[in-house]
C-alpha positions, -999 to 999 in steps of 0.1 A, spaced: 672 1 313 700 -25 308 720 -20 276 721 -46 251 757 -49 257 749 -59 294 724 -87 281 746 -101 260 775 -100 283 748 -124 308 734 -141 280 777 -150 277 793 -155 315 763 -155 331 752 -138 361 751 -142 401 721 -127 421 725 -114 451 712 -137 480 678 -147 486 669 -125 454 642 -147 434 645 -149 396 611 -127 393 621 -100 413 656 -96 400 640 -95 364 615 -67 375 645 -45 384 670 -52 357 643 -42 333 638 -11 344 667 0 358 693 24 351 728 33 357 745 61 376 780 77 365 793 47 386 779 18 362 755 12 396 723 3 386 691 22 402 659 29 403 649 66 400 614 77 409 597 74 377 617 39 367 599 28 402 562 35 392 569 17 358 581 -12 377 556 -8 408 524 5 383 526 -8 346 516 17 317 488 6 296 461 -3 328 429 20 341 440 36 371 407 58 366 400 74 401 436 77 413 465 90 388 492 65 380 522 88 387 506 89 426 522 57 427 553 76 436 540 78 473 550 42 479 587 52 469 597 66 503 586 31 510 612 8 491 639 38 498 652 28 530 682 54 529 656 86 514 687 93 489 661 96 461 669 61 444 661 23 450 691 1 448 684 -43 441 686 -43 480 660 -18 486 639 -33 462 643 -71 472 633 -58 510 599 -39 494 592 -65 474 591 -88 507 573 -65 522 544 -67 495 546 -107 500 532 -105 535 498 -112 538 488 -82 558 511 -57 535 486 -33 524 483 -25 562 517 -25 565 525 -3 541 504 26 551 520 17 588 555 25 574 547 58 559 540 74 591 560 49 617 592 63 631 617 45 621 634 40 654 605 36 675 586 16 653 553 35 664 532 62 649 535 95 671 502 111 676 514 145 669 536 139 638 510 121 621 482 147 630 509 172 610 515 151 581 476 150 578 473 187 582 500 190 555 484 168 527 449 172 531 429 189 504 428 229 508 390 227 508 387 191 526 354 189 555 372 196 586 384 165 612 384 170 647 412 148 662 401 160 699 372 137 691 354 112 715 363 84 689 399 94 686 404 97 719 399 60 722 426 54 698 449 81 708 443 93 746 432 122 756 451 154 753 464 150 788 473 112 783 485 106 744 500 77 732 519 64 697 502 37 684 514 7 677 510 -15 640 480 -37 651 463 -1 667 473 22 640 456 -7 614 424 -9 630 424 29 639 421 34 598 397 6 593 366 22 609 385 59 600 362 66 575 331 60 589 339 89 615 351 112 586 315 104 574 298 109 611 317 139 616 310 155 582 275 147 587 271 170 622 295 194 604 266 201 576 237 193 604 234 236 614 201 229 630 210 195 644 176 182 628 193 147 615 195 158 579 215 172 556 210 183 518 215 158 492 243 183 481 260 181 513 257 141 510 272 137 476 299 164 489 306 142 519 309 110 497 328 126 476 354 136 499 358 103 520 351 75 490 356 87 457 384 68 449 357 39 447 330 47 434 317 46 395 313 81 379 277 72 381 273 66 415 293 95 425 267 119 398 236 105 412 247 108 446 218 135 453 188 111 437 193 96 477 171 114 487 140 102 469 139 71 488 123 89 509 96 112 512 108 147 516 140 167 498 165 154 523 183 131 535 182 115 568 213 100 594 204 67 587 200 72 550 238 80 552 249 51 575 228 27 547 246 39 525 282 34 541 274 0 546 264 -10 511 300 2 501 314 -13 530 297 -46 522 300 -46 483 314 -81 478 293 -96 499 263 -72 478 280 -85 444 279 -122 455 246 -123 465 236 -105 430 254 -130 413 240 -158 433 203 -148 429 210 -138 393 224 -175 384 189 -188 399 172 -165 376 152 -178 346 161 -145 326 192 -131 343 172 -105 362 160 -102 398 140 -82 418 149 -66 459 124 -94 472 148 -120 456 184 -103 469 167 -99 502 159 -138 502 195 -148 485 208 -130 514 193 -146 543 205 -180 524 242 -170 520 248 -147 550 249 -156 591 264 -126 605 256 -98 581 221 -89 579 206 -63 549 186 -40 565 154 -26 542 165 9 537 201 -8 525 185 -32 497 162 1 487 196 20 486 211 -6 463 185 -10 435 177 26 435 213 34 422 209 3 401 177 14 383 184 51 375 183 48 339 155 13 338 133 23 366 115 -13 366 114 -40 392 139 -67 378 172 -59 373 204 -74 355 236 -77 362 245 -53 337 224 -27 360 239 -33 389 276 -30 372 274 8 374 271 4 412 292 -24 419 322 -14 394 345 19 405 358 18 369 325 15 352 320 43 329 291 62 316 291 52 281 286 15 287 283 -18 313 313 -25 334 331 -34 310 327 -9 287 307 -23 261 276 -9 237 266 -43 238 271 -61 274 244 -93 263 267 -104 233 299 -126 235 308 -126 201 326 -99 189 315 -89 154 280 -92 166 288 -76 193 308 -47 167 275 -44 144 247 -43 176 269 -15 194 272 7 159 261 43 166 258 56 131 252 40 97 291 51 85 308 30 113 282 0 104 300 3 73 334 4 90 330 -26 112 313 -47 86 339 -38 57 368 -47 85 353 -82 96 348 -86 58 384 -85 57 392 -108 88 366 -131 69 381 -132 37 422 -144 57 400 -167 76 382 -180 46 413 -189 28 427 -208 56 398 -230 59 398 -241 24 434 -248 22 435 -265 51 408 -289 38 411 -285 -4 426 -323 -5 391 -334 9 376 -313 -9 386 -331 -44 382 -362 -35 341 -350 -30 337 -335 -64 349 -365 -78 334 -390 -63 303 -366 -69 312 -367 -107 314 -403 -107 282 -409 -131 273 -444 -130 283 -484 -121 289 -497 -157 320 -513 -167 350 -484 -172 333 -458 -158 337 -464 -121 373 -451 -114 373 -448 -77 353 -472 -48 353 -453 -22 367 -418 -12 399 -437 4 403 -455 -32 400 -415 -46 426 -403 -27 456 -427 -32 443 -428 -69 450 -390 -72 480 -394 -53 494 -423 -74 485 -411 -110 484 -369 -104 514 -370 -73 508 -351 -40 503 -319 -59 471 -335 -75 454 -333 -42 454 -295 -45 445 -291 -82 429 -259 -85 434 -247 -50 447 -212 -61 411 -200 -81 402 -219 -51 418 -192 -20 413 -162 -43 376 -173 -47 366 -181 -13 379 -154 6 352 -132 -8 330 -160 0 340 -169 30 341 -134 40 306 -121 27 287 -154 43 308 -145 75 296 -106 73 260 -107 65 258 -132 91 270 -112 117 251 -82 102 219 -98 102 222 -112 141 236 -79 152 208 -61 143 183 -91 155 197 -91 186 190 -79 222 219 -55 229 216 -62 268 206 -98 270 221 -110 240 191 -131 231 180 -136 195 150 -156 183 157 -187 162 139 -176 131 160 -148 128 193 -168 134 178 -191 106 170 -160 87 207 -143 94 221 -178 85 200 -180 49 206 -144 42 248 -152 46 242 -184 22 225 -166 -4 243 -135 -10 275 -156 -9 264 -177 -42 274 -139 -61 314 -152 -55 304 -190 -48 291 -199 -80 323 -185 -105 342 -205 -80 323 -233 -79 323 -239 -113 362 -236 -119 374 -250 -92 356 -282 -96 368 -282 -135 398 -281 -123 397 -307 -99 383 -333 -126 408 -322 -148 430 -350 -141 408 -379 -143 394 -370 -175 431 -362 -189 437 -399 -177 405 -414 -196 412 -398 -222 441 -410 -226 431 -444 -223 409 -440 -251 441 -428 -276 427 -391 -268 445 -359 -260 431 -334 -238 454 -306 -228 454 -288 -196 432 -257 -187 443 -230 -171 414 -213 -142 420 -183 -168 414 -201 -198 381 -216 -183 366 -185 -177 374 -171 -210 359 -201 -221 322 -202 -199 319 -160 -204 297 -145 -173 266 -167 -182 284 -200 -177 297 -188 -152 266 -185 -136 258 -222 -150 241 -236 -117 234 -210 -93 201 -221 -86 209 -251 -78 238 -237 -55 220 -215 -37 197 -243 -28 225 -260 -15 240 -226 3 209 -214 20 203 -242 39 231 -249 46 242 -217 63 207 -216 79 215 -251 99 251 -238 104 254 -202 123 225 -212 146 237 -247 150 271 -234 157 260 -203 183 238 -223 207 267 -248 206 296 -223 216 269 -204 241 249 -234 254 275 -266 253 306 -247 256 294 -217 281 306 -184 260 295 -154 275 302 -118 280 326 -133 308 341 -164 294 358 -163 261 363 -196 246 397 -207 235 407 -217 196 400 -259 204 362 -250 217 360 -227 188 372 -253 165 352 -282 178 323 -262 178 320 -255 145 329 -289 135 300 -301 151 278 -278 137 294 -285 102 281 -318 103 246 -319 98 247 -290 79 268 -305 54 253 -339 50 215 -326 46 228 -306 19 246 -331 -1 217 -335 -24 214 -301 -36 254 -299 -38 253 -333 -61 229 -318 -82 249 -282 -85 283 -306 -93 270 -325 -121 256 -289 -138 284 -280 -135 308 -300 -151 315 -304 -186 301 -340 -196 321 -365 -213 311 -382 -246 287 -408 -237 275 -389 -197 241 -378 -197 239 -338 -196 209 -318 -180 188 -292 -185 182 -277 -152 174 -286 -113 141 -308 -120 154 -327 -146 189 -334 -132 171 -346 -101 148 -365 -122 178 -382 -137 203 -394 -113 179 -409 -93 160 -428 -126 196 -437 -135 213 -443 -102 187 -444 -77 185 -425 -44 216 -430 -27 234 -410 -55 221 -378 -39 244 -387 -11 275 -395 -29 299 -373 -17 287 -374 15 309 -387 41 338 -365 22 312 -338 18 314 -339 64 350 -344 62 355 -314 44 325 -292 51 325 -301 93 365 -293 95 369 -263 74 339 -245 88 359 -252 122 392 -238 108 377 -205 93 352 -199 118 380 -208 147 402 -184 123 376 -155 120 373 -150 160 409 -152 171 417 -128 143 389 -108 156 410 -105 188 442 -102 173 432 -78 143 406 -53 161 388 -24 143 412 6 154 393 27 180 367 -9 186 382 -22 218 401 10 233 386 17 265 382 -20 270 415 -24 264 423 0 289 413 -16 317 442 -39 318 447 -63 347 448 -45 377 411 -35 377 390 -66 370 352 -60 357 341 -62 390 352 -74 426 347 -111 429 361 -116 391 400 -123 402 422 -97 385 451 -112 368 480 -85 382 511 -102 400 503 -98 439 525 -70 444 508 -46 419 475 -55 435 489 -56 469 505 -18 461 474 -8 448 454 -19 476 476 -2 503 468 37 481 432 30 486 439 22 523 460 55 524 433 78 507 409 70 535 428 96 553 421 120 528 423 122 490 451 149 494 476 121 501 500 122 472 489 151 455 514 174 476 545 161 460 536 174 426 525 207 427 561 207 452 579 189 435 601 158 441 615 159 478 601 191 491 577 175 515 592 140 521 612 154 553 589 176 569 565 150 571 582 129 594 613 152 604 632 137 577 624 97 579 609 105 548 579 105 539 569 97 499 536 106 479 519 89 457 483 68 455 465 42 435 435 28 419 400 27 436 383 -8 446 356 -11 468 373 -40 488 394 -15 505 382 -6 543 357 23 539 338 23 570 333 15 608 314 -12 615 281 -14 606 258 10 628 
């Protein structure tokens, strides 16, 4: 690694790179180069796999340190280290378009010849192949056609040694296949198959797949497994993109996400001209798919554990206890496996609720007063209308109370509403979780209401003390000021000294009247604000929205729920303030009702109201938009690990692009081309150690050992037969 010394010595007088070196690549090798007793920098073998194979990805089938096989690759001069030359040339090399092939050409090309000699790389085969590995017979018919006879050999050239390896593994799985045939009867045991598989394409393959292996024979009748059960098989590896986007195609069409082999069948002949699915190969398909749901329609959560080599056991292909649900504290309190880490989750999203909370309402408190005090405003008579509109409010404030007026009372204010904010936020997400369909991600409405009205009532516990000083507070000003004019002196309250004053009954004063307000509203506002994200903006278990979708989102949903609700909160404001001499006071929700609108009419239940959308509709946004991207940035330690783990080089499944540079996935791509030949390849190096079997591969042209991740993409069988 460069010193800070060197950095800063760039960062001063500045650098030249050597010629034709691009920015990117010179970058990749100063960071993890290092320097030799000379001051040359280097790469050794392990400072190339950090460059070549990040840490922190989900190399799952093939170990990361394998990666060391491409190093005899990049070091052209086999001296054991990778100069910026050596690594500009490799890193060329992985911009061709055909480099995976090209790659696995080099490791076994002769240098000066630039062919692969028959007998050399039969050896090097010998040498790294598995101790126990099904034998290969390279006096075959089929590699005779490739190689010659034994009387009449030839080296191969790179366009013959390519295709030799692409239809390689189909004849590793033809000759295994006569190998465990004794009786030459055209079956085998469904041992011998998953042994066979095993061998020639477990490097990618799902755990699953690779464990269920024997259940192939039960397409069948009989206990074994047929020839042509086998070459079905091969082919639905072979062929699993084109498998995945016909899934995915037929699956879009569907009305609930779930099809059936009729409808892959039909997809099929719709998307396909030159690749035909043969019965047995669709019966193949879903019976892997359906182990664990044995019914006719199938999601594309079932078909993960076949279509993804990194899928894993304890979940969908990505991992997750709850594949249907794209939010993620929903998704948190659905997946919870015992009652104690329910407790967990919810008490750490009760946390992220409580920053998020706090944001919101400062973010909108200025609004905010100019509501209650419009709100407070109790009639049209001479001297007691101080403001016209909520504009008129706002300069007002700003003009007799200064900027700071704005935020009068904002501090009970964030120390209130984070509990708030946080409990509505929690019990939401509680009540959903446990509503909702772990796999599909489907919840009925009345239970989103219910989960909405459940979060608005158990919030009035924090809401109402809050309430109730905050808006005290906030009127504060205007009634020091009409005081004032009247030759009056009211001092200032402190929060403290009001609730010393109310005790924990007045506190309390209006809670009835709140929770009317704060049932509803949370019951028009979650749902209102999930279908918008899922059904307007797309969010899924795939697409994550970004913070402006998240923010408009709730917005809109903030809206309606706000302004439908202004009745009850105009009610709840005027129980709650202290009345002035001469304002009418109430005794409870009927007769305050009863009052304003014998007094004011029926538009005063809806003063308030444009402020009440301004406020409500924005800061709902903010804390909501807040709560999620802390969700992301804050996670429950332990929550998203294995997820997490899957990095970039290994996307959920084929056709969903993986976000890796080219040359990681190109590198990666060329090991799983390698292992074809045997999953051996690489593995000699480290039980020998670093350079012990580098020269007698090739005679000393130097051979490396290494291998990568598994993907199904990769060549994995003749053509189809």
């Amino acid at each position: 690694m460069a010193t800070v010394v060197d950095q800063v010595k760039e960062t001063l007088v500045g650098t030249e790179n050597a010629a034709g070196l691009s920015v990117q690549t010179r970058y990749d090798f100063m960071k993890n180069a290092i320097k030799d007793e000379d001051g040359e920098l280097y790469m050794g073998e392990k400072e190339f796999v950090d460059a070549i194979a990040p840490e922190g990805e989900d190399y799952h089938k093939i170990k990361r340190e394998q990666y060391s096989l491409l190093f005899s690759i990049a070091d052209r001069a086999h001296k054991g280290r990778v100069t910026i030359q050596d690594w500009s040339v490799f890193n060329n090399l992985l911009a061709k378009p055909d480099a995976e092939y090209e790659i696995a050409f080099r490791l076994f090309a002769d240098p000066g010849t630039g062919q692969v000699d028959f007998t050399s790389f039969k050896e090097s085969y010998a040498r790294n192949k598995t101790s126990d590995t099904i034998p290969f017979n390279w006096d075959s018919d089929w590699a005779k056609l490739y190689l010659g006879g034994k009387k009449h050999r030839h080296s191969m050239t790179y366009p013959q040694f390519a295709q030799m390896l692409r239809g390689l593994q189909g004849e590793r799985v033809r000759q295994a296949f006569i190998h465990f045939d004794k009786n030459e009867d055209g079956y085998i045991t469904p041992e011998d198959f998953q042994r066979i598989i095993q061998e020639t394409a477990a490097h990618k393959l799902s755990d699953h797949l690779l464990t269920n292996l024997p259940t192939l024979c039960n397409i069948s009748p009989g206990s074994k497994i047929s020839y042509a059960n086998v070459r079905a098989f091969q082919n639905v590896i072979r062929e699993m993109d084109l498998v995945e986007l016909v899934i995915r195609n037929s699956i879009r069409k569907s009305e609930d996400g779930k099809i059936t082999r009729v409808d892959f069948l039909n997809e099929a002949a719709r998307i396909t001209r030159f690749t035909l699915f043969t019965p047995m190969e669709a019966d193949i398909l879903f019976h892997f798919a359906s182990l664990d749901q044995p019914s006719g329609r199938l999601g594309i959560t079932d078909f993960a554990r076949v279509l993804d080599a990194s899928w894993h056991t304890n979940g969908n292909n990505l991992n997750d206890p709850a594949p249907g649900i794209a939010g993620a504290a929903e998704k948190a309190v659905a997946g919870s496996g015992s009652f104690l880490h329910s407790v967990l989750v919810s008490a750490h999203h009760f946390g992220l609720g409580a920053i998020a909370g706090a944001f919101g309402a400062f973010m909108v408190y200025p609004i905010d007063l100019v509501k209650t005090r419009m709100q407070n405003q109790r009639g049209a008579r001479v001297g007691q209308m101080l403001y016209k509109n909520s504009w008129d409010c706002a300069t007002k404030v700003v003009r007799n109370e200064g900027f700071r007026g704005l935020y009068s009372g904002v501090l009970p204010q964030l120390v209130g509403v984070a509990p708030e904010k946080a409990i509505k936020l929690t019990v939401n997400d509680l009540v959903r979780g446990n509503f909702t369909d772990v796999k599909t991600g489907a919840i009925d409405f009345k239970w989103e209401m219910l989960a909405g009205a459940s979060a608005g009532t158990c919030q009035v516990v924090f809401t109402n003390p809050l309430e109730i000083v905050k808006i005290r507070l906030q009127v504060q000003g205007e009634a020091m000021k009409a005081a004032a004019r009247d030759g009056e002196a009211i001092p200032k309250r402190s929060a403290m000294w009001i609730v010393r004053h109310l005790g924990l009954l007045g506190l309390y004063k209006g809670a009835s009247a709140c929770m009317l307000r704060d049932a509803p509203f949370s019951a028009i506002y979650f749902p209102t604000y999930a279908h918008l994200k899922r059904d307007f903006f797309g969010e899924s278990p795939t697409k994550k929205l970004g913070v402006l979708q998240l923010l408009t989102a709730g917005a809109i949903a903030g809206m309606p729920a706000a302004y439908l609700t202004t009745p009850a909160d105009v009610i709840k404001t005027r129980l709650q303030v202290e009345a002035r001499k001469g304002e009418s006071t109430y005794n409870g929700i009927r007769d305050a009702a009863r009052s304003i609108y014998r007094d004011e009419g029926a538009k005063a239940f809806f003063k308030g109201g444009p402020a009440r959308i301004l406020r409500s509709s924005p800061q709902f946004g903010f804390t909501l938009a807040g709560y999620e991207v802390l969700q992301g940035m804050l996670p429950l330690p332990g929550e998203h690990d294995e997820e997490g783990m899957r990095g970039s080089l290994e996307p959920a499944t084929g056709l969903t692009e993986a976000k890796a540079p080219l040359p990681y996935l190109r590198s990666r791509n060329a090991l799983k081309i390698i292992l074809d030949l045997d999953l051996g390849f690489g593995r000699a190096k480290a039980a020998e150690g670093a350079n012990k079997w580098l020269p007698s591969l090739r005679g000393g042209s130097g051979i490396g050992s290494g291998s990568g991740s598994a993907v199904v993409a990769a060549a994995s069988a003749e053509p189809n037969a």
